[in-house]
ROLONU-67458 format. One record per residue (C-alpha): residue number from 1; residue in three letters; x, y, z. Coordinates in steps of 0.25 Angstrom, whole numbers, plus 5000, padded with zeros to 4 digits. Example, Ala and Ser with C-alpha at 12.3 -4.5 7.8 and 13.67 -1.06 7.14 Angstrom:
2
+-------+------+------+------+------+
| torro | nuza |    u |    v |    w |
+-------+------+------+------+------+
|     1 |  ala | 5049 | 4982 | 5031 |
|     2 |  ser | 5055 | 4996 | 5029 |
+-------+------+------+------+------+
END
This chain:
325
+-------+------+------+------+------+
| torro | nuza |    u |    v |    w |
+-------+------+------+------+------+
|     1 |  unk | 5061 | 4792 | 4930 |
|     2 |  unk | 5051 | 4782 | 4933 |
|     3 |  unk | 5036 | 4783 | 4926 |
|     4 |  unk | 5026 | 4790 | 4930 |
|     5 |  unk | 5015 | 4785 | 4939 |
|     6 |  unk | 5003 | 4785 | 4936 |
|     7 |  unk | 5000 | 4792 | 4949 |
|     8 |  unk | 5007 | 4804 | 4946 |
|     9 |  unk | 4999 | 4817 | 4945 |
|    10 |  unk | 5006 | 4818 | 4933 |
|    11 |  unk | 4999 | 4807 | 4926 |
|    12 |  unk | 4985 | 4809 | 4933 |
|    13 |  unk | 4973 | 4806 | 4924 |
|    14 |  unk | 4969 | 4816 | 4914 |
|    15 |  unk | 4956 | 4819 | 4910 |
|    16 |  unk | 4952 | 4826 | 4898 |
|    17 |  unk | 4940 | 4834 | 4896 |
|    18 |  unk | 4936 | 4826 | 4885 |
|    19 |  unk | 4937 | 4813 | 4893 |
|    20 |  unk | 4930 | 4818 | 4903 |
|    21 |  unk | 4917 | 4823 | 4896 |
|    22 |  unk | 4918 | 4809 | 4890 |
|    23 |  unk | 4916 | 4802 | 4901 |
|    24 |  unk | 4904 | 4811 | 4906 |
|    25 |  unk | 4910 | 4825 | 4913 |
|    26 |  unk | 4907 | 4838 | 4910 |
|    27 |  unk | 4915 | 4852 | 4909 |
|    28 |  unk | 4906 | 4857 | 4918 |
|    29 |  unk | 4909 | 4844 | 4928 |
|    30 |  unk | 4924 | 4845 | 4925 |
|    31 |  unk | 4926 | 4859 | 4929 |
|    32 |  unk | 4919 | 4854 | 4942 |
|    33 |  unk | 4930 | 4842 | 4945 |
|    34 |  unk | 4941 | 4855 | 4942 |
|    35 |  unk | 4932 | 4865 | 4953 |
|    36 |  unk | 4932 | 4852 | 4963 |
|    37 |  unk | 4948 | 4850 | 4961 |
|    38 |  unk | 4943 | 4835 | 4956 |
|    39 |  unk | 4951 | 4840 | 4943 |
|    40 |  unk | 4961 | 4849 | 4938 |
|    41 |  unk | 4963 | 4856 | 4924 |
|    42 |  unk | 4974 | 4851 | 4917 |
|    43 |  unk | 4972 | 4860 | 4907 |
|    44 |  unk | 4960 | 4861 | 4895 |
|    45 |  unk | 4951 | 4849 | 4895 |
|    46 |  unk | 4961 | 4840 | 4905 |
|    47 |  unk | 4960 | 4837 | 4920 |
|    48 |  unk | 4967 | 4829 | 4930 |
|    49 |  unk | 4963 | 4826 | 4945 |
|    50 |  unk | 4966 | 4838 | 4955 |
|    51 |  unk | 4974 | 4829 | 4963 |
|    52 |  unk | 4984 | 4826 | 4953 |
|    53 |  unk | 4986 | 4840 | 4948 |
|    54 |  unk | 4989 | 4847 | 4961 |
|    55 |  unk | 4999 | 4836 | 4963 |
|    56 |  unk | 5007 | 4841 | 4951 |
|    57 |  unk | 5016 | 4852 | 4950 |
|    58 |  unk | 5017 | 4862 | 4940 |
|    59 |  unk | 5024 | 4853 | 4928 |
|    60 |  unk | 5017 | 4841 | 4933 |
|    61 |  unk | 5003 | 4849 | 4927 |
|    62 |  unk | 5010 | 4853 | 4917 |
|    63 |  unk | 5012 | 4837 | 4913 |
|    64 |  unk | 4996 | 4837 | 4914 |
|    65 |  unk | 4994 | 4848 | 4906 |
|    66 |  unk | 5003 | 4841 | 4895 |
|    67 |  unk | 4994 | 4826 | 4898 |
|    68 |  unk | 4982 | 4834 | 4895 |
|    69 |  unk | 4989 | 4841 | 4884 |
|    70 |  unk | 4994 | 4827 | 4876 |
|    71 |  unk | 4980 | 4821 | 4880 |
|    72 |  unk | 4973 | 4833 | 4873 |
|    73 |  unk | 4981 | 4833 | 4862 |
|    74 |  unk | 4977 | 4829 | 4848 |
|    75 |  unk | 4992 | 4825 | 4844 |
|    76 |  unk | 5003 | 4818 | 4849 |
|    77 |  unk | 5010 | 4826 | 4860 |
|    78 |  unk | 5024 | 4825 | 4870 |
|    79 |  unk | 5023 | 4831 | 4882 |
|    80 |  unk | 5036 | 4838 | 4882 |
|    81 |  unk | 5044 | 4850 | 4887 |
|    82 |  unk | 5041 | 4854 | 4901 |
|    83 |  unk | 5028 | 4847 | 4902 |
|    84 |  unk | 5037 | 4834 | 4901 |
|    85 |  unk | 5045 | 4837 | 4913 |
|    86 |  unk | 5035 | 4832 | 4924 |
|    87 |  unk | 5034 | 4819 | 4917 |
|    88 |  unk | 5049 | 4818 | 4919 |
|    89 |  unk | 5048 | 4822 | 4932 |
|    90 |  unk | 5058 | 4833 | 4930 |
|    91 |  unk | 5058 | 4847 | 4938 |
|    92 |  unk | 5049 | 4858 | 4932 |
|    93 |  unk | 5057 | 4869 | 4939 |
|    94 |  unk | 5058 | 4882 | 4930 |
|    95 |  unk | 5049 | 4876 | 4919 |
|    96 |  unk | 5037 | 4883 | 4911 |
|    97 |  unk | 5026 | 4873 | 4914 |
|    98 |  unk | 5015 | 4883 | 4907 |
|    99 |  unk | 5013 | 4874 | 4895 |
|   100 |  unk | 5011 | 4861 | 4893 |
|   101 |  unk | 5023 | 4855 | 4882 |
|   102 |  unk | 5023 | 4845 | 4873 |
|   103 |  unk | 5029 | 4841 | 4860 |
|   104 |  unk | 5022 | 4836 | 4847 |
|   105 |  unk | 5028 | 4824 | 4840 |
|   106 |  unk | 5022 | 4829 | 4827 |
|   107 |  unk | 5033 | 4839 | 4827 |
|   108 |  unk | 5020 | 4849 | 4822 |
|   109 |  unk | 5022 | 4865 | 4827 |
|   110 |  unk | 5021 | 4866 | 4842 |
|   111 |  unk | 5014 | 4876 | 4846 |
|   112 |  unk | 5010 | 4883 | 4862 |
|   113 |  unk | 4994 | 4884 | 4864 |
|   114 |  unk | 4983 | 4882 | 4877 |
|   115 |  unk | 4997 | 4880 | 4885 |
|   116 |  unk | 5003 | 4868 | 4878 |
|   117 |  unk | 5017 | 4870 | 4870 |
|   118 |  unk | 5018 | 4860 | 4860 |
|   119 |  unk | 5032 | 4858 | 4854 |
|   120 |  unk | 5037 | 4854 | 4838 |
|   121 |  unk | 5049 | 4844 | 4841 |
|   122 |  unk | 5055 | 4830 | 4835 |
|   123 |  unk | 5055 | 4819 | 4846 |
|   124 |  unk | 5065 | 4810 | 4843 |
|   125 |  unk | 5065 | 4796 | 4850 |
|   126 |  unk | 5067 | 4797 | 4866 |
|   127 |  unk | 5060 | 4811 | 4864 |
|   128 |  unk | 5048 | 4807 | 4872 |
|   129 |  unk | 5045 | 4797 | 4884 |
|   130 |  unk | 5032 | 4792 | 4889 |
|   131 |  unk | 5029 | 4796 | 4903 |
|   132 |  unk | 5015 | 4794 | 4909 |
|   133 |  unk | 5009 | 4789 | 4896 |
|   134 |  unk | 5013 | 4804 | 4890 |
|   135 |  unk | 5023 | 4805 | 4880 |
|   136 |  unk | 5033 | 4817 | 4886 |
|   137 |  unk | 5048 | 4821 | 4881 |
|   138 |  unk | 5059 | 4813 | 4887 |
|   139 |  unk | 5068 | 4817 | 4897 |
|   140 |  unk | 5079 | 4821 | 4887 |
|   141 |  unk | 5069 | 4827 | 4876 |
|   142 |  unk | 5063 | 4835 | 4889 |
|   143 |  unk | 5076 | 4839 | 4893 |
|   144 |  unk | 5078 | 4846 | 4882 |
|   145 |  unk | 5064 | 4852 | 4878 |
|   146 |  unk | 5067 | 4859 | 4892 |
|   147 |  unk | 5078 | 4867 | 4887 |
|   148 |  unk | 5069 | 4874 | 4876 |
|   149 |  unk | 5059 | 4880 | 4886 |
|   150 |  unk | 5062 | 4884 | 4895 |
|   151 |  unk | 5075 | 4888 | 4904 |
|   152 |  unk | 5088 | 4882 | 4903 |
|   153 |  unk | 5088 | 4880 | 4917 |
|   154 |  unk | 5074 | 4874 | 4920 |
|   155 |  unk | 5077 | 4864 | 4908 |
|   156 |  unk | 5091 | 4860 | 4915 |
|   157 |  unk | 5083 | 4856 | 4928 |
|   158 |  unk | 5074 | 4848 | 4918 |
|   159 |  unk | 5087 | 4842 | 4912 |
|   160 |  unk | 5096 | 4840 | 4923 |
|   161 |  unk | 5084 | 4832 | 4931 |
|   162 |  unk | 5079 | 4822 | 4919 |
|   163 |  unk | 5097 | 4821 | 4920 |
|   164 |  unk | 5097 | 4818 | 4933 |
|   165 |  unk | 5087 | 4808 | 4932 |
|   166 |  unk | 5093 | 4802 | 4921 |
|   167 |  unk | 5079 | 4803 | 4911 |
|   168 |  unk | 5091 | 4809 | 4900 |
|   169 |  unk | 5105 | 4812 | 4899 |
|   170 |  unk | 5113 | 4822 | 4894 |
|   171 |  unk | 5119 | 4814 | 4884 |
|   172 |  unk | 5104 | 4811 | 4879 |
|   173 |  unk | 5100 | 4826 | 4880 |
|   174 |  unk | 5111 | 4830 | 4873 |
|   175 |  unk | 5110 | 4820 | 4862 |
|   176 |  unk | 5095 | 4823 | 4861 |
|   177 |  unk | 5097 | 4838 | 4861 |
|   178 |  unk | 5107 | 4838 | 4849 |
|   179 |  unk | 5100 | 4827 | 4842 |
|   180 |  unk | 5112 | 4819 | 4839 |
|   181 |  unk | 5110 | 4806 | 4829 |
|   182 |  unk | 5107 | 4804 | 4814 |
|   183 |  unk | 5091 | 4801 | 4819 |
|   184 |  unk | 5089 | 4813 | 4825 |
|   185 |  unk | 5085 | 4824 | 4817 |
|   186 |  unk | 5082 | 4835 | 4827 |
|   187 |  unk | 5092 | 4840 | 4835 |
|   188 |  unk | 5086 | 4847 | 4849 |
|   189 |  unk | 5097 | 4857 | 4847 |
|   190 |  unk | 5088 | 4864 | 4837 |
|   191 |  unk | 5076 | 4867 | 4846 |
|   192 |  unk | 5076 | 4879 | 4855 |
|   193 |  unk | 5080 | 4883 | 4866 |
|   194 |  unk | 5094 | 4876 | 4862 |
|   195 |  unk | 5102 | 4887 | 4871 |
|   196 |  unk | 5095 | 4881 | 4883 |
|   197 |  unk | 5097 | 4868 | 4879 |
|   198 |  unk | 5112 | 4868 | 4878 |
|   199 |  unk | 5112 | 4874 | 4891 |
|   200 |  unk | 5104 | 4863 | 4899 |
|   201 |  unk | 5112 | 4852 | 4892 |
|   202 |  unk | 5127 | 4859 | 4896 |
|   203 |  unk | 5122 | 4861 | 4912 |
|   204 |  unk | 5112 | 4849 | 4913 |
|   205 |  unk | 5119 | 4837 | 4923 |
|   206 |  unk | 5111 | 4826 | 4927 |
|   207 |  unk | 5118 | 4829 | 4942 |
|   208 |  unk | 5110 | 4840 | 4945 |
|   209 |  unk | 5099 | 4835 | 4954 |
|   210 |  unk | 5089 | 4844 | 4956 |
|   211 |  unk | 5082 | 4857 | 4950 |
|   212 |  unk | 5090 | 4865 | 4961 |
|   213 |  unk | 5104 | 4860 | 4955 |
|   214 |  unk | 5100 | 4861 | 4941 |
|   215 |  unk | 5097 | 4876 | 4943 |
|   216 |  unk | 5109 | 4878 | 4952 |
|   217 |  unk | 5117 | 4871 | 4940 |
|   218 |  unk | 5110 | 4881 | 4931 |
|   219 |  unk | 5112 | 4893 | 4939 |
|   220 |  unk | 5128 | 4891 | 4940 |
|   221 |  unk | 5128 | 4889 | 4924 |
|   222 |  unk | 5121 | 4901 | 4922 |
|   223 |  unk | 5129 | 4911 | 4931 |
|   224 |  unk | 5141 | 4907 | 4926 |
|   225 |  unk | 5148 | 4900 | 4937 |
|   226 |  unk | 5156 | 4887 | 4935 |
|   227 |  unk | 5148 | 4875 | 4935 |
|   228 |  unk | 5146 | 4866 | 4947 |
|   229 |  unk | 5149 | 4851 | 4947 |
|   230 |  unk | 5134 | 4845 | 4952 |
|   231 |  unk | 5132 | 4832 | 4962 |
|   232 |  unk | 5146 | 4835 | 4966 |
|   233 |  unk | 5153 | 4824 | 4976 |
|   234 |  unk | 5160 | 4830 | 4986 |
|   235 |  unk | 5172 | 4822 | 4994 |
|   236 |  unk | 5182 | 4823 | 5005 |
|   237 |  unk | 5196 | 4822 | 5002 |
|   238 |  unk | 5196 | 4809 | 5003 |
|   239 |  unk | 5186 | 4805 | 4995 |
|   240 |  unk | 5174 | 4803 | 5003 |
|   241 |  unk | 5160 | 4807 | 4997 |
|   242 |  unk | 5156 | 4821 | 5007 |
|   243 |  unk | 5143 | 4826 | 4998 |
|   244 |  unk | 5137 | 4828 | 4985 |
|   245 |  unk | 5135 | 4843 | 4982 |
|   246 |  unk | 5126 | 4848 | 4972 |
|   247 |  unk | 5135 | 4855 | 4964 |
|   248 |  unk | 5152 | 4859 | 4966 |
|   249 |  unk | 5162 | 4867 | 4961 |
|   250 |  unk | 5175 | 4857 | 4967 |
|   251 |  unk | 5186 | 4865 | 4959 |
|   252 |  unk | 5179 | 4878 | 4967 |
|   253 |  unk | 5177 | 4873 | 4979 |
|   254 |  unk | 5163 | 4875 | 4980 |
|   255 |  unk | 5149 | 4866 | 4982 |
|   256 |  unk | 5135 | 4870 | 4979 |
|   257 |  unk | 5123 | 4864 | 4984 |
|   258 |  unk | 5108 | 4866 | 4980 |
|   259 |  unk | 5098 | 4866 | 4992 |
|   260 |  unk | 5084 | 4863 | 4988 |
|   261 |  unk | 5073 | 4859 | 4996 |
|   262 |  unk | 5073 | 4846 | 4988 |
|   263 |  unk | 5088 | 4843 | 4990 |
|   264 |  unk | 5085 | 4843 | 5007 |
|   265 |  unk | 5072 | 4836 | 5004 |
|   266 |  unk | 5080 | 4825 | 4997 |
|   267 |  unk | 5092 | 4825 | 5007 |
|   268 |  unk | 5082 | 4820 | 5018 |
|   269 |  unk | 5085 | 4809 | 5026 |
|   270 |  unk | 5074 | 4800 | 5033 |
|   271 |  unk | 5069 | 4807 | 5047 |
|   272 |  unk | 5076 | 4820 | 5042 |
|   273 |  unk | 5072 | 4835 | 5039 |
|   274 |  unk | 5076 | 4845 | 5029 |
|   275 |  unk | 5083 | 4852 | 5040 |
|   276 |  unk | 5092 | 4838 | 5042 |
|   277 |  unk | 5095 | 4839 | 5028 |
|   278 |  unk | 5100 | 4852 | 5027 |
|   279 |  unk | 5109 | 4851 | 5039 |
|   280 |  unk | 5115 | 4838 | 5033 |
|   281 |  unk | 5118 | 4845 | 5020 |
|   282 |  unk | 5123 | 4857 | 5027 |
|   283 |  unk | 5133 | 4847 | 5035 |
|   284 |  unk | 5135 | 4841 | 5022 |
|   285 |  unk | 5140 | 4854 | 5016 |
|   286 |  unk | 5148 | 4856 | 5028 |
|   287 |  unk | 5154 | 4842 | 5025 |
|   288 |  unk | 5158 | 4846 | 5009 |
|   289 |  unk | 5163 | 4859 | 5015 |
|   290 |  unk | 5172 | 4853 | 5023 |
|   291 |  unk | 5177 | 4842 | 5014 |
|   292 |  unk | 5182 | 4851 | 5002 |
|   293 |  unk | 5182 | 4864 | 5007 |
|   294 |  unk | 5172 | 4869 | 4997 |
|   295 |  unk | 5162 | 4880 | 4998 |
|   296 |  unk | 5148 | 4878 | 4997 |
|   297 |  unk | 5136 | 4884 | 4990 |
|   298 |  unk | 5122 | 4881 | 4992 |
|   299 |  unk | 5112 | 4887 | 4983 |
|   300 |  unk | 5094 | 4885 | 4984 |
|   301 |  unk | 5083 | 4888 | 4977 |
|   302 |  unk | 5082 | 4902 | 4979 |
|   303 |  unk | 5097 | 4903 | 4975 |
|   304 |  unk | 5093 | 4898 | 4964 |
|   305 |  unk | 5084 | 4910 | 4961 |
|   306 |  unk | 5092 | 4920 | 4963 |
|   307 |  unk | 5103 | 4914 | 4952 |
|   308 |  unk | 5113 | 4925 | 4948 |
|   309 |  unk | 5115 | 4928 | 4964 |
|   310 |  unk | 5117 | 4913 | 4967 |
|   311 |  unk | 5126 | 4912 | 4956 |
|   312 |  unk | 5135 | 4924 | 4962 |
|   313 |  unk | 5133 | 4917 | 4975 |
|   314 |  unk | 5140 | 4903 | 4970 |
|   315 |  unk | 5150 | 4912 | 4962 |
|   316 |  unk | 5154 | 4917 | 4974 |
|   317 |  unk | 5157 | 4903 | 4982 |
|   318 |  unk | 5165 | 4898 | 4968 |
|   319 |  unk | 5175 | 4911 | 4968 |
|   320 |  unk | 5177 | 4915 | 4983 |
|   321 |  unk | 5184 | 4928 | 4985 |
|   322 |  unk | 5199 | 4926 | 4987 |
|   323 |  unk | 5203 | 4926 | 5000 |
|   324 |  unk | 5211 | 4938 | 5007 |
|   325 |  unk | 5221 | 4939 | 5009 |
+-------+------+------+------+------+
END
């Protein structure tokens, strides 16, 4: 992933309270900016431009919140946890963004107070990464931090998207996770959430594509039903390329496909509409039909919602009903 820019609302320009009575405000003058929408309050005694805030998304304040929070702090502080994810770019979806995380190098007791939680662990070279000018965890350190707070399933989309990127691998996840080498001295398999962890690191595939997938992914794994292969290619019986499905069970006879907004968005062609690109997958589902003989599933968002009944409905498509007789 490319660095950020300096244009990002992400990295606009904080000012401090301190800094700011320094060179000449008031309290009194800065709680007028805040009344006026010049300024926003990041949180106690930092503020950014209004603009720049109402461009951000839920994490992307939680990344200001933790700036503020390294800037205020009287000790050395990584930004870590889920308050690295916006620096990484990586999806937020299914994520406690309450507090502010970050981890001390001094490996001194964390504690959780004024909505900051400040983590005790070892950072072994390749832990961190500078983004922004911030020190925050690494893809593969984040990865892994995600599987002790937080749902095994919101910390697979984390994973499976810094995967798909290719910001870490499995290999180096694993290896990282389990501490492996004479040097390393503590193994990740230690810390909690270790249930969780295993978990993501058997289902995460650096395939899946999208949050939807991921979830989609997940939901199978969880329900019991037998895994799909993902980014599937699909061809005729001579060998010609038909489509790309998200997901298939080939010894089954059966595809899936995930439709998200997203998905159509990306599909889109120059001079066409969503519509255009929902009849042209339809006609591409049609043409996978007809090549194999397969069956098809599609599942969406609100699919996803309703899990165990999704699950049935799949089940169902793997393991038709005999025919009679």
């Amino acid at each position: 992933m490319d660095e950020l820019t300096p244009h990002d609302p992400l990295l606009t320009p904080l000012h401090l309270r301190k800094d700011l009575v320094a060179s000449g405000w008031t309290d009194r003058a800065i709680s007028r900016a805040v009344a006026r929408g010049d300024l926003a309050k990041v949180r106690w005694g930092a503020y950014v431009s209004r603009a720049s805030y109402d461009a951000l998304d839920e994490a992307g304040r939680n990344g200001l919140r933790a700036r503020a929070v390294v800037a205020q702090g009287g000790t050395d502080l990584v930004v870590s946890h889920a308050s690295a994810v916006p620096f990484w770019g990586a999806p937020d979806w299914g994520l406690d963004l309450t507090d502010v995380h970050v981890t001390r190098p001094d490996r001194k007791a964390g504690r959780r107070e004024a909505g900051v939680q400040q983590h005790r662990g070892k950072l072994l070279p390749g832990d961190t990464a500078t983004r922004g000018g911030l020190v925050v965890s690494s893809p593969t350190r984040l990865g892994l931090e995600m599987t002790t707070t937080g749902r095994a399933e919101a910390a697979l989309c984390v994973v499976n998207d810094l995967l798909h990127r290719g910001l870490t691998t499995r290999e180096a996840l694993e290896t990282r996770y389990r501490a492996l080498g004479e040097d390393i001295t503590e193994p990740m398999d230690h810390w909690p959430g270790t249930l969780t962890a295993n978990i993501v690191l058997r289902l995460c595939d650096p395939r899946l594509e999208s949050v939807g997938e991921s979830r989609l992914l997940y939901l199978c794994w969880a329900n019991g039903l037998p895994m799909p292969v993902p980014q599937y290619e699909v061809r005729d019986r001579w060998g010609r390329l038909v489509a790309r499905v998200d997901f298939a069970w080939p010894d089954l006879g059966v595809f899936m496909e995930f439709d998200g907004k997203v998905k159509y968005t990306k599909l889109l062609r120059p001079g066409e509409s969503v519509t255009d690109a929902v009849l042209r997958e339809k006609k591409r589902e049609q043409e996978v039909c007809e090549a194999t003989g397969w069956r098809p599933v599609r599942v969406d968002w609100p699919d996803l919602e309703r899990g165990p009944a999704t699950a049935r409905r799949i089940g169902a498509v793997l393991s038709p009903p005999p025919l009679s007789a």
